[in-house]
Legacy VTK file of the C-alpha trace (Angstrom):
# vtk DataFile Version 3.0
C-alpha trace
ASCII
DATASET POLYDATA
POINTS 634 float
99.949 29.953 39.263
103.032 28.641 37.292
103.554 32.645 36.347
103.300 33.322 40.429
105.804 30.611 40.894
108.476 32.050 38.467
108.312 35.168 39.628
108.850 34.102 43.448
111.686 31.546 42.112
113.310 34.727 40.559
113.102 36.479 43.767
114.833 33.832 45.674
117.620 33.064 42.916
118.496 34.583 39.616
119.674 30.556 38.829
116.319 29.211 38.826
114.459 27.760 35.907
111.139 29.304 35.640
108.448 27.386 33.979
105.604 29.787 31.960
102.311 28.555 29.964
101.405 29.845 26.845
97.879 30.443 26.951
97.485 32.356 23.539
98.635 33.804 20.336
102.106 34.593 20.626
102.367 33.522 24.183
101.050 35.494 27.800
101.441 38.945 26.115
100.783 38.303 22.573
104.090 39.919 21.506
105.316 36.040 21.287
108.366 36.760 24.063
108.349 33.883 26.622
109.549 34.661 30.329
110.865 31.629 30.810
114.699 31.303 32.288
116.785 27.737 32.187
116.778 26.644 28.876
119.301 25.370 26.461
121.625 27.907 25.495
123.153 26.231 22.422
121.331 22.734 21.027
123.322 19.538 20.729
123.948 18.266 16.886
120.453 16.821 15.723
118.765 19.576 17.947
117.096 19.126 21.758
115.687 15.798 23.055
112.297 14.938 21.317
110.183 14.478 24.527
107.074 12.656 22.417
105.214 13.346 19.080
101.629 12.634 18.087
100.276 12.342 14.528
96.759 12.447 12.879
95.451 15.830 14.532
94.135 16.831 11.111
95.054 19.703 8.788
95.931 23.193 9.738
98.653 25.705 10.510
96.608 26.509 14.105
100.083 27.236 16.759
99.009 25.490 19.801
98.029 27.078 23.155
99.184 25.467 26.156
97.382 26.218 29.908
96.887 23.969 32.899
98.370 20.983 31.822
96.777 20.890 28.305
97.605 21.952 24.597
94.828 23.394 22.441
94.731 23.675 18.987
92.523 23.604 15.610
92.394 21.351 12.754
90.235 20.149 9.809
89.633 16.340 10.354
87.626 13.706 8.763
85.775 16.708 7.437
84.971 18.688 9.883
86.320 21.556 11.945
87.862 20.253 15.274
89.187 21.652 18.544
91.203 19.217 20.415
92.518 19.041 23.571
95.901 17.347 24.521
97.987 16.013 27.768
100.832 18.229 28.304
102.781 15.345 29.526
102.395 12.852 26.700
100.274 14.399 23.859
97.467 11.978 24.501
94.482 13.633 23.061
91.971 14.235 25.869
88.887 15.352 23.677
87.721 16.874 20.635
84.757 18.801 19.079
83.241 19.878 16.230
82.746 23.325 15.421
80.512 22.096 12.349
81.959 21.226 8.905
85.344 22.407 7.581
85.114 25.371 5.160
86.623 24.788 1.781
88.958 26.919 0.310
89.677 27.863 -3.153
93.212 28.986 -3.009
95.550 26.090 -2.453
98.153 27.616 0.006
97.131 26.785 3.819
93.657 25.005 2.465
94.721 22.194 4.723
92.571 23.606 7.908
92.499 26.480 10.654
95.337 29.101 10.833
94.108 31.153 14.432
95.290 29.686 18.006
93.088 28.713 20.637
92.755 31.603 23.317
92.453 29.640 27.642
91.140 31.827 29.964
90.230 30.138 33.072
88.011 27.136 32.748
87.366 27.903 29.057
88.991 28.584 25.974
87.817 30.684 22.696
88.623 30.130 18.847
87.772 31.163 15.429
87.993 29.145 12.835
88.805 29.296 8.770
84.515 29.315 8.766
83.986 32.243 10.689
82.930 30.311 13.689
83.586 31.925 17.059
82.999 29.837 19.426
83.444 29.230 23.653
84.339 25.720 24.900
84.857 24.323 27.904
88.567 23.772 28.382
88.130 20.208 30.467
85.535 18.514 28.566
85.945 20.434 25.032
81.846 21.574 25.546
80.775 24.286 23.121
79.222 26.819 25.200
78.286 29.246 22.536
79.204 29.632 19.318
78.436 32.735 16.532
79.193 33.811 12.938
81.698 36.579 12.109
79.836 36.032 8.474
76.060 35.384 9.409
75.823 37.008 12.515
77.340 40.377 11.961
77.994 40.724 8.327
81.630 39.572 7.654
82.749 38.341 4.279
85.817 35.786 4.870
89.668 37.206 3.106
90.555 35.230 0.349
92.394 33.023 2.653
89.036 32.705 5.022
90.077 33.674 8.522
92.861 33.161 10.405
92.412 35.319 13.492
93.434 34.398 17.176
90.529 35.914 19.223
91.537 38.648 22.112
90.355 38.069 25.645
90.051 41.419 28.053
87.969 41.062 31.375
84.842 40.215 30.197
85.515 40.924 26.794
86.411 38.483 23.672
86.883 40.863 20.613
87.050 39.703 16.484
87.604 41.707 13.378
84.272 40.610 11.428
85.255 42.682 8.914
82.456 44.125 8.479
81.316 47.953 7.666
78.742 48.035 10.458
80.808 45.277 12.865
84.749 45.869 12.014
85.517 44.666 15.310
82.800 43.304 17.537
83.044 43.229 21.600
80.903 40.179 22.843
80.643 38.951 26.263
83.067 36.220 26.916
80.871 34.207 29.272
77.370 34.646 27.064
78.432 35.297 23.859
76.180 38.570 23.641
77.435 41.923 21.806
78.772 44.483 23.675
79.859 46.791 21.131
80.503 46.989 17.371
82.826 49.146 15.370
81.495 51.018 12.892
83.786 52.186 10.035
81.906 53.330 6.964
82.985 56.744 6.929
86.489 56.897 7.495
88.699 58.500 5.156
91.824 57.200 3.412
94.397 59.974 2.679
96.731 57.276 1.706
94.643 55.370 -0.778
96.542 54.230 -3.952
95.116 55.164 -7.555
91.784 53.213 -8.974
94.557 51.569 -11.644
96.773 50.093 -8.541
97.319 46.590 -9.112
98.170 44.073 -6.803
100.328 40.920 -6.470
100.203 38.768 -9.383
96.046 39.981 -9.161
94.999 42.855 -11.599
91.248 44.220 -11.305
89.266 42.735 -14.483
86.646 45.155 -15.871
83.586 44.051 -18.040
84.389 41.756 -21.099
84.999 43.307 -24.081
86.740 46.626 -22.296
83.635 48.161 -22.069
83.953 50.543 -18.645
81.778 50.488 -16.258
80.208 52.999 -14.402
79.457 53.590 -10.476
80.966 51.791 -8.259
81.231 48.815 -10.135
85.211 47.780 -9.956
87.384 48.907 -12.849
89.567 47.092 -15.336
93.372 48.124 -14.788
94.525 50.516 -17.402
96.930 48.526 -19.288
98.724 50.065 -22.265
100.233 49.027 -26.020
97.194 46.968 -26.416
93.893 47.255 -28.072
92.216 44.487 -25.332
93.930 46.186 -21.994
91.057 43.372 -20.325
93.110 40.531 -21.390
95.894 41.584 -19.060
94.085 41.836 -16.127
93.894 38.430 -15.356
96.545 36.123 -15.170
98.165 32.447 -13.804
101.599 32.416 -11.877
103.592 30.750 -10.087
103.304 27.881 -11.961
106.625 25.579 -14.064
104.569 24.807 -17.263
102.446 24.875 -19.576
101.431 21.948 -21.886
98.476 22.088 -25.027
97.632 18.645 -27.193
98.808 19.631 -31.034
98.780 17.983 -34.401
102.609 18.376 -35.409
103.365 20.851 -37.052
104.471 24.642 -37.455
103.026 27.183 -34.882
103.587 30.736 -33.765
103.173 31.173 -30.317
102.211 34.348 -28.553
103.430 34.904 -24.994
101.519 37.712 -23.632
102.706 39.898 -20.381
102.436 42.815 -18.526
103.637 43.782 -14.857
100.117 44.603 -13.079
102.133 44.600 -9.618
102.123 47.874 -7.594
104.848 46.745 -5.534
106.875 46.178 -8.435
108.430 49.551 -9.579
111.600 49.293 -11.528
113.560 46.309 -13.634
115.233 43.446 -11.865
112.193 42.904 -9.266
110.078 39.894 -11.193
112.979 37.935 -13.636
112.279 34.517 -14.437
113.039 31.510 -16.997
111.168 30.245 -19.362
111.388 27.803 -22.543
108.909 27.092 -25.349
109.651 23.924 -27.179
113.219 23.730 -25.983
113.742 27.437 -27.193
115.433 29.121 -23.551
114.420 32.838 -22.829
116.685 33.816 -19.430
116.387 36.348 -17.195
113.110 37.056 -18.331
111.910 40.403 -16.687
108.402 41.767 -17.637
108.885 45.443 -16.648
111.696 45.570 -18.602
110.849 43.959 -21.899
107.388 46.241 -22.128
109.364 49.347 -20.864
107.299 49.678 -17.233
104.545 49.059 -15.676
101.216 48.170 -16.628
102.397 47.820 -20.185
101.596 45.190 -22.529
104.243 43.041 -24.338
104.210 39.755 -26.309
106.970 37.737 -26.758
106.372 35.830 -30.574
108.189 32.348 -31.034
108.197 30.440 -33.547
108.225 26.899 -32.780
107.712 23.098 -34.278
105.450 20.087 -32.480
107.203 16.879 -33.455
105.603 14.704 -30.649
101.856 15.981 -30.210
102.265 18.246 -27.655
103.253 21.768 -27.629
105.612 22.429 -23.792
106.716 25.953 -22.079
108.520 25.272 -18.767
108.961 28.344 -16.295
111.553 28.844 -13.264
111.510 31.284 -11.045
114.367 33.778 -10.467
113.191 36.751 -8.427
109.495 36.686 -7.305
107.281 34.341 -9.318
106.617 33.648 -13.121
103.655 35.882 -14.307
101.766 35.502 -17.546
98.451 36.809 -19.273
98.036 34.807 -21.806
98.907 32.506 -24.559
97.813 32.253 -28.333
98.771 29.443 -30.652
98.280 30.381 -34.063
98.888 27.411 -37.077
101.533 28.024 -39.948
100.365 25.543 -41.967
97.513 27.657 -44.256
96.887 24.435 -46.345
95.059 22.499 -43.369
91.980 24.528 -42.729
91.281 21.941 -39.728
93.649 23.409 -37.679
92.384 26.273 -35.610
94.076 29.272 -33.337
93.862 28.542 -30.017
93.900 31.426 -27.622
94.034 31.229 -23.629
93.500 33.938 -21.397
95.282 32.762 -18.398
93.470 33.444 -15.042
90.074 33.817 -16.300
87.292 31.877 -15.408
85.312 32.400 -18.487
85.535 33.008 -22.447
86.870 36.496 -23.135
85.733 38.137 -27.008
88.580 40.977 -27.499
88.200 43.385 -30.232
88.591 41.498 -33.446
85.682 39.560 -31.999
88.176 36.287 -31.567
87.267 34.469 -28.176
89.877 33.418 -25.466
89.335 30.138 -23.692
89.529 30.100 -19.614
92.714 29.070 -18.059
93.787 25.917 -19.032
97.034 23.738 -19.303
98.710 25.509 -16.689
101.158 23.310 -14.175
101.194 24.722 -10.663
100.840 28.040 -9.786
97.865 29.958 -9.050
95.049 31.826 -11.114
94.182 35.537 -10.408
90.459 36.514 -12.199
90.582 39.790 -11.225
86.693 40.381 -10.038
87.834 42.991 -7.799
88.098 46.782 -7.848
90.914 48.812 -6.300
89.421 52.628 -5.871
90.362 52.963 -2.188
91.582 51.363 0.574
89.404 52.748 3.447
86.760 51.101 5.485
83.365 50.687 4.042
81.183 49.772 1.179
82.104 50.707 -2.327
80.806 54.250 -2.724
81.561 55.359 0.943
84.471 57.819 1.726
87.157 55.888 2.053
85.554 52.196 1.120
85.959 52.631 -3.024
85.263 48.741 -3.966
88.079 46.903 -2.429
87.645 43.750 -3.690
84.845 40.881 -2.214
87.039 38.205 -3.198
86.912 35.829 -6.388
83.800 35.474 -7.456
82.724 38.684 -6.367
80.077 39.269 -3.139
80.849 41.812 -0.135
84.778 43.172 0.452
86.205 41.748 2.921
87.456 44.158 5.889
89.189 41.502 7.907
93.065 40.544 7.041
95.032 37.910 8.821
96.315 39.641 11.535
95.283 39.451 15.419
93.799 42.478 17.966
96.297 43.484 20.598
95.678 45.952 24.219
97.582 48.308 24.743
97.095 51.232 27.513
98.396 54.712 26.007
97.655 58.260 27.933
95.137 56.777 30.155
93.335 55.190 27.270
92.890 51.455 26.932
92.806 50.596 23.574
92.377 47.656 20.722
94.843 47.692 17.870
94.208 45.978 14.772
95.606 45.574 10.847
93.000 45.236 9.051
92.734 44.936 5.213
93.373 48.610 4.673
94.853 50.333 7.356
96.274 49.728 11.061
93.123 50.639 13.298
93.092 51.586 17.080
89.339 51.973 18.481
88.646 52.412 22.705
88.013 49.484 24.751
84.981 50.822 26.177
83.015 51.917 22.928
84.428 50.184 20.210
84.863 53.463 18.390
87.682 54.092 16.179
90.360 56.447 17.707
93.159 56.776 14.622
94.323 54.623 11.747
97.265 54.400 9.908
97.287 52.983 6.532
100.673 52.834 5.287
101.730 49.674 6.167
98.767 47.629 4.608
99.688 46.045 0.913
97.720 47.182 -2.237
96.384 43.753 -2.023
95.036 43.895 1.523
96.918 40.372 2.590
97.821 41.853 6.366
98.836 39.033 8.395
101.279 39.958 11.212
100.340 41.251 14.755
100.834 44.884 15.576
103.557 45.740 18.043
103.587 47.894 20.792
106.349 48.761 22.443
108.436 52.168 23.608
105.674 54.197 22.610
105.273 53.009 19.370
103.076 51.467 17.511
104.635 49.449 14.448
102.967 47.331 11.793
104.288 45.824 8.708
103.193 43.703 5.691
104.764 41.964 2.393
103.946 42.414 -1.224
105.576 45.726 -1.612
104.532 47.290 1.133
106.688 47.938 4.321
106.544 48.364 8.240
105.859 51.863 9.750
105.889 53.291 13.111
103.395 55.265 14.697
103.629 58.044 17.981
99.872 58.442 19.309
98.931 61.833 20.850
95.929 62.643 22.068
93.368 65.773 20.913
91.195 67.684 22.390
88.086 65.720 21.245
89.656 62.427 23.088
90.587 60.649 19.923
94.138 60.468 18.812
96.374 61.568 16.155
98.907 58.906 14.731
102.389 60.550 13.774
104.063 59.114 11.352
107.940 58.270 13.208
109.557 56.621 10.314
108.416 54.208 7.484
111.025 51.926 5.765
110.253 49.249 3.311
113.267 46.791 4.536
110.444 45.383 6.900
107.752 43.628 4.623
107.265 41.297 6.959
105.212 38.560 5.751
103.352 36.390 8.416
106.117 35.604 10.403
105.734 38.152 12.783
108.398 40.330 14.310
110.008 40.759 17.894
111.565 43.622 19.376
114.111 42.919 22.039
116.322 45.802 23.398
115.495 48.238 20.869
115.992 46.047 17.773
113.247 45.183 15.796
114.060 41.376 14.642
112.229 39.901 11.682
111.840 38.234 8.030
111.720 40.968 4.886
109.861 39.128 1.947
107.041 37.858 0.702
106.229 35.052 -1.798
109.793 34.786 -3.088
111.503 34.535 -0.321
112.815 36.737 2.962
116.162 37.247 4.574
116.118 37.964 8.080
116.758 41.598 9.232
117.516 43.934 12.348
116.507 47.749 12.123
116.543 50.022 15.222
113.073 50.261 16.392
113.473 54.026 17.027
114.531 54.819 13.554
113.918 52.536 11.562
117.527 52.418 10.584
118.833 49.107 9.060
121.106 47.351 11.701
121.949 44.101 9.564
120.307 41.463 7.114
121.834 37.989 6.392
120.450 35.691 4.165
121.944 33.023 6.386
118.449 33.754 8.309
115.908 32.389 6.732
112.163 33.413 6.152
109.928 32.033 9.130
108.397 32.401 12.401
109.779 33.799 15.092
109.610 33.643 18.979
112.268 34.514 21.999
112.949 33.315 25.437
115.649 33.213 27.692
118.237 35.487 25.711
117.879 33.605 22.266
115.881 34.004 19.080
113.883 30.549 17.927
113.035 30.555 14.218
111.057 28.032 12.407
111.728 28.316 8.116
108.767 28.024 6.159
110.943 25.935 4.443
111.082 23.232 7.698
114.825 24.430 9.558
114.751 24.901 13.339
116.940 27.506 14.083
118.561 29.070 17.134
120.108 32.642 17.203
121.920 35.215 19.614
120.102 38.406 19.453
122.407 40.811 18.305
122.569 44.335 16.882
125.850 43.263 15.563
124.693 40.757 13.189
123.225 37.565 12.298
124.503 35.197 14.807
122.916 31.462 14.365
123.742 29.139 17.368
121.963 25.884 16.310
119.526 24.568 13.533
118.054 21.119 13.267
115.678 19.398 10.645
112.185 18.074 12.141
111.259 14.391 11.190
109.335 13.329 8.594
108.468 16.445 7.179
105.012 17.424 4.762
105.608 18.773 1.261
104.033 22.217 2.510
105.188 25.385 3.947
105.964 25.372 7.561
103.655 28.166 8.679
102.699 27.529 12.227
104.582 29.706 14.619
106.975 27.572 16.940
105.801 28.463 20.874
107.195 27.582 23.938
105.750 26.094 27.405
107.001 24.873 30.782
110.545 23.853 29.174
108.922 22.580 25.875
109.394 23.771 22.652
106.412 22.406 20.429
106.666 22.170 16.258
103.589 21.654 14.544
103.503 19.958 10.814
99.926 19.852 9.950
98.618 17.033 11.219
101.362 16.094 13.573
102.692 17.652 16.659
106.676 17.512 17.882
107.558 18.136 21.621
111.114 19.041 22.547
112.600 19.293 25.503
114.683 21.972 26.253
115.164 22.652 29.770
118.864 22.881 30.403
118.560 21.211 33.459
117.287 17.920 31.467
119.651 17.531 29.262
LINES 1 635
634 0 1 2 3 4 5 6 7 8 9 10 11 12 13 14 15 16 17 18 19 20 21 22 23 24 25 26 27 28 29 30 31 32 33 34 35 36 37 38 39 40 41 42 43 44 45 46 47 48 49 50 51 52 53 54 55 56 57 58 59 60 61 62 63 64 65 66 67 68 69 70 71 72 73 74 75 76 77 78 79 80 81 82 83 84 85 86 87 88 89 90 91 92 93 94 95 96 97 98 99 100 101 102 103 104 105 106 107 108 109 110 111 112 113 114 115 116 117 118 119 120 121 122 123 124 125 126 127 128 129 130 131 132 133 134 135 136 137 138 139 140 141 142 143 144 145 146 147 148 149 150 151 152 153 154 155 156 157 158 159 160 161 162 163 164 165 166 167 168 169 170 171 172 173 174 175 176 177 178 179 180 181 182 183 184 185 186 187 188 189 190 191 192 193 194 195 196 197 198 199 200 201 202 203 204 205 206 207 208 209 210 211 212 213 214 215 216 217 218 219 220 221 222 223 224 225 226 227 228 229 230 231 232 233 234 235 236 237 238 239 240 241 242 243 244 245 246 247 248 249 250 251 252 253 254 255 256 257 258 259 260 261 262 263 264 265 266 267 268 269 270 271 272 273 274 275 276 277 278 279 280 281 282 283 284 285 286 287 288 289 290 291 292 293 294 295 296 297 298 299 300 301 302 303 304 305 306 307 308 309 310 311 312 313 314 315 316 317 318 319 320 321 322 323 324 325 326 327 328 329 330 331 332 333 334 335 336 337 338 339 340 341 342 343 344 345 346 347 348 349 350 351 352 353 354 355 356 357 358 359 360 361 362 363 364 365 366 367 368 369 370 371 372 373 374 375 376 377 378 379 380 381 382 383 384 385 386 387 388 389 390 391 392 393 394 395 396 397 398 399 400 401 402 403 404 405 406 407 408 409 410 411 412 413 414 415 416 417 418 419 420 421 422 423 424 425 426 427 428 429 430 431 432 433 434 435 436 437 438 439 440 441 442 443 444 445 446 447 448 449 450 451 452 453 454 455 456 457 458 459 460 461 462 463 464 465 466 467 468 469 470 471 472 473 474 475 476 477 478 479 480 481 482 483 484 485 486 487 488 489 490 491 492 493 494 495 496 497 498 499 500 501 502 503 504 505 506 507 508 509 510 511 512 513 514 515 516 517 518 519 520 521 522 523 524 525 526 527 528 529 530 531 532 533 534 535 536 537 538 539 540 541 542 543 544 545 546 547 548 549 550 551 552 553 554 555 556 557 558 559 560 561 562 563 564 565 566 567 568 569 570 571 572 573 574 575 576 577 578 579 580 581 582 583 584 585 586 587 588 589 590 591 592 593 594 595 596 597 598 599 600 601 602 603 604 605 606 607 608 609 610 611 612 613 614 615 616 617 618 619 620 621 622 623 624 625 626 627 628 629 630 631 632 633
């Protein structure tokens, strides 16, 4: 109704505000533009009028839904995983339900609770959460009216960051991306829950597939101990050269600003062991970093350059003395993040036979023998950062089991089990040639399968990362069909034609790697393709003709975050907390406004800022900010 109502206001003056729910992912038409008119054009010092803010929702980075008078959104609370329901007009929470309890995550970024937005249609709404619950409620009363298992029901094995999707509704559809071979997508009925169709997508091929030795960020593929190969389909170790043990540099910790290791005092030689594993990572100056070991500074440390390329081995040998018990490396990042294999501590002193080598293979989860028979200890001692095992494989990037055309043993994960099909990313319609279609990035390739069938019509696989971490939503726009993702990857564009057997070919219009758009998702808005360019280390935000593909501008004055527009400007929320407003412009960066939230978390701001009915709403984990800006108001 509120839609009806703006329209009919437009008709009657071009000066009235129009007021617009936002009922889904990335707003009415998933492409997160807002149709809203009459609101702030500029934002007073300290940013818009805070309207009201509610705390203690629970974890999550869930971007709220807002439809007939309520906001919607997911959490992890008190243990479990919770829908809740809010007043539009207050934040009061109305209700909340359990979807059962909240999935644990290894992997520390976003393990605070659900990433996907509640989807309102009508009288109900839909979600999915990190579990692989879908589930229907009713919207007034939070009711769960049915509920299945991307994972139990239809095969699914959760992404490394469990799943984040935003489920589609279309007529009497809801659609998923299980992940599955036999259930890639699933079509269910939306009132019943019951399967309508299932995409099957075992046997598609991958012409683009990188080489079984492709690494991935900061994650290398760990063959059997002791650099044995294996055979099959079993994954395979990543060819790593100048050493005799190319095993112990598959795994490895980074990110991380130290290391500390207990030590009588004494003299030690310490072995620094590295090698650049990273596909996207193909020439020096790309991975430099910082690091000291007992005071002794190595800068502008850069891995690819020290071993002479990639996946080549290199130790860095420093002699050091422990005066106070404890041996100490430090790391700081410079470009992308600190990377290491592993460390070996080896005693000067031949007098003392108590002293032993110790030897760490960073990243592993269990003892490593190399070839002089010495054993390696599991990661240990590390401060920050993240471990990579390596339990994965890398011979394809297609659809399917390991052994299938096109499926080669992506990886199941750490820890092994099934591959995981399913990305990040969220299922958009589109309507192209008198074919309605779903359009999906999944963990290897940008899929588009019919609406009636389920079947798989084209793919593109260009724009999915070596390490299958696809988050942002396909756009549709002009005839194109554009995807993009980070970690060395890119954003391409796509022109479908039809053939003669009623599938489609996709054309390849341009590809440019200036778009590795991360999870912040990306807007066109007359012609210009507007978005954040990094990954882990960082982004800058950049324009590029959506035609061409041609860089337009990119100002590190932008910073990496979420996007959304309405009403002629740009709203940007940093991962790093900043508010910002900007003038669209092909001209260049052009920042209006920025303001700081209150009492900010320690943790990356990932949930996407949306807009409702004259409201712009932040969410910081557990709490919930509601701005006001309606022009008129202020």
């Amino acid at each position: 109704m509120r839609r009806i109502t703006c329209y009919l206001a437009l008709l009657l003056s071009s000066q009235v505000a129009c007021a617009e729910d936002w009922p889904q992912w990335q707003g009415p038409n998933r492409n997160a533009v807002s149709s809203e008119t009459g609101l702030l054009k500029t934002w007073p010092e300290g940013g818009p009028r805070l309207a009201w803010r509610i705390e203690g929702l629970g974890g999550g980075d869930s971007a709220p839904a807002v439809a007939g008078g309520k906001i919607y959104g997911l959490s992890n609370r008190d243990g479990q995983e919770i829908v809740w329901a809010l007043s539009e007009v207050d934040g009061k929470e109305l209700w909340a339900s359990s979807l059962g309890d909240a999935q644990p995550q290894d992997v520390p970024q976003s393990k605070e609770g659900p990433g996907g937005t509640p989807t309102v249609d009508g009288n109900r709404i839909y979600v999915i959460g990190m579990s692989g619950r879908i589930a229907c409620l009713d919207a007034n009363e939070g009711k769960v009216l049915w509920k299945k298992s991307l994972k139990e029901d239809f095969g699914g094995t959760a992404p490394m960051w469990n799943f984040r999707e935003s489920p589609l509704i279309d007529g009497d559809k809801v659609i998923c991306t299980p992940g599955a071979s036999s259930a890639m997508l699933v079509a269910l009925n939306k009132n019943s829950g019951e399967v309508i169709w299932k995409t099957t997508a075992a046997a598609i091929t991958t012409p683009n597939a990188p080489a079984a030795t492709a690494s991935r960020p900061n994650e290398g593929e760990r063959g059997p101990r002791g650099g044995q190969p294996q055979s099959g389909n079993a994954p395979q170790a990543a060819v790593v050269t100048g050493t005799e043990d190319s095993t112990l540099y598959v795994s490895e910790h980074w990110g991380m600003t130290g290391f500390n290791q207990k030590l009588p005092n004494g003299k030690y030689q310490v072995n620094l062991h590295f090698a650049e594993t990273y596909q996207g990572i193909t020439t020096t100056g790309q991975r430099v970093f910082t690091f000291t070991v007992q005071g002794k500074e190595f800068k502008d440390f850069d891995p690819f350059q020290k071993a002479g390329g990639l996946r080549k081995a290199y130790v860095e040998s420093v002699p050091v003395e422990v005066t106070d018990g404890e041996l100490k490396i430090t790391f700081k990042q410079q470009v992308e993040n600190p990377a290491i294999k592993a460390i070996e501590i080896l005693p000067q002193d031949s007098s003392n036979k108590d002293l032993k080598p110790i030897r760490i293979n960073a990243g592993a989860s269990e003892p490593f023998t190399d070839s002089k028979k010495q054993v390696w200890s599991p990661d240990q001692g590390f401060v920050g950062g993240q471990v990579n095992p390596g339990t994965f494989g890398m011979a394809g990037r297609g659809f399917g089991p390991p052994g299938n055309a096109g499926g080669g043993g992506r990886r199941g994960g750490f820890g092994g089990g099934g591959r995981a099909g399913a990305a990040y990313s969220s299922i958009i319609a589109i309507d192209h040639e008198g074919s309605r279609q779903y359009v999906q990035m999944t963990s290897s390739a940008v899929v588009g399968v019919s609406a009636d069938t389920g079947e798989i019509l084209w793919q593109y696989n260009k724009p999915s990362n070596g390490m299958g971490i696809n988050c942002s939503t396909p756009i549709y726009q002009d005839g194109l069909v554009f995807a993009a993702s980070a970690y060395g990857a890119g954003g391409g564009a796509v022109k479908l034609k039809k053939t003669s057997d009623g599938k489609f070919e996709a054309e390849e219009v341009y590809f440019t790697t200036s778009m590795q758009n991360h999870h912040g998702g990306m807007i066109v808005i007359d012609g210009a393709l507007y978005g954040a360019n990094g990954g882990n280390g960082g982004g800058i935000m950049t324009c590029i003709d959506f035609q061409t593909g041609k860089i337009l501008w990119r100002d590190r004055k932008g910073p990496k975050g979420a996007l959304l527009y309405a009403d002629g400007r740009l709203y940007l929320r940093s991962e790093e907390g900043p508010i910002v407003l900007i003038e669209p412009s092909k001209e260049g960066y052009k920042e209006l406004a920025r303001f700081e939230q209150p009492d900010r978390t320690n943790v990356p701001a990932w949930a996407h800022p949306i807009i409702a009915n004259g409201k712009l709403y932040i969410r910081d984990q557990g709490m919930l900010l509601c701005y006001d800006v309606q022009a008129s108001k202020q």
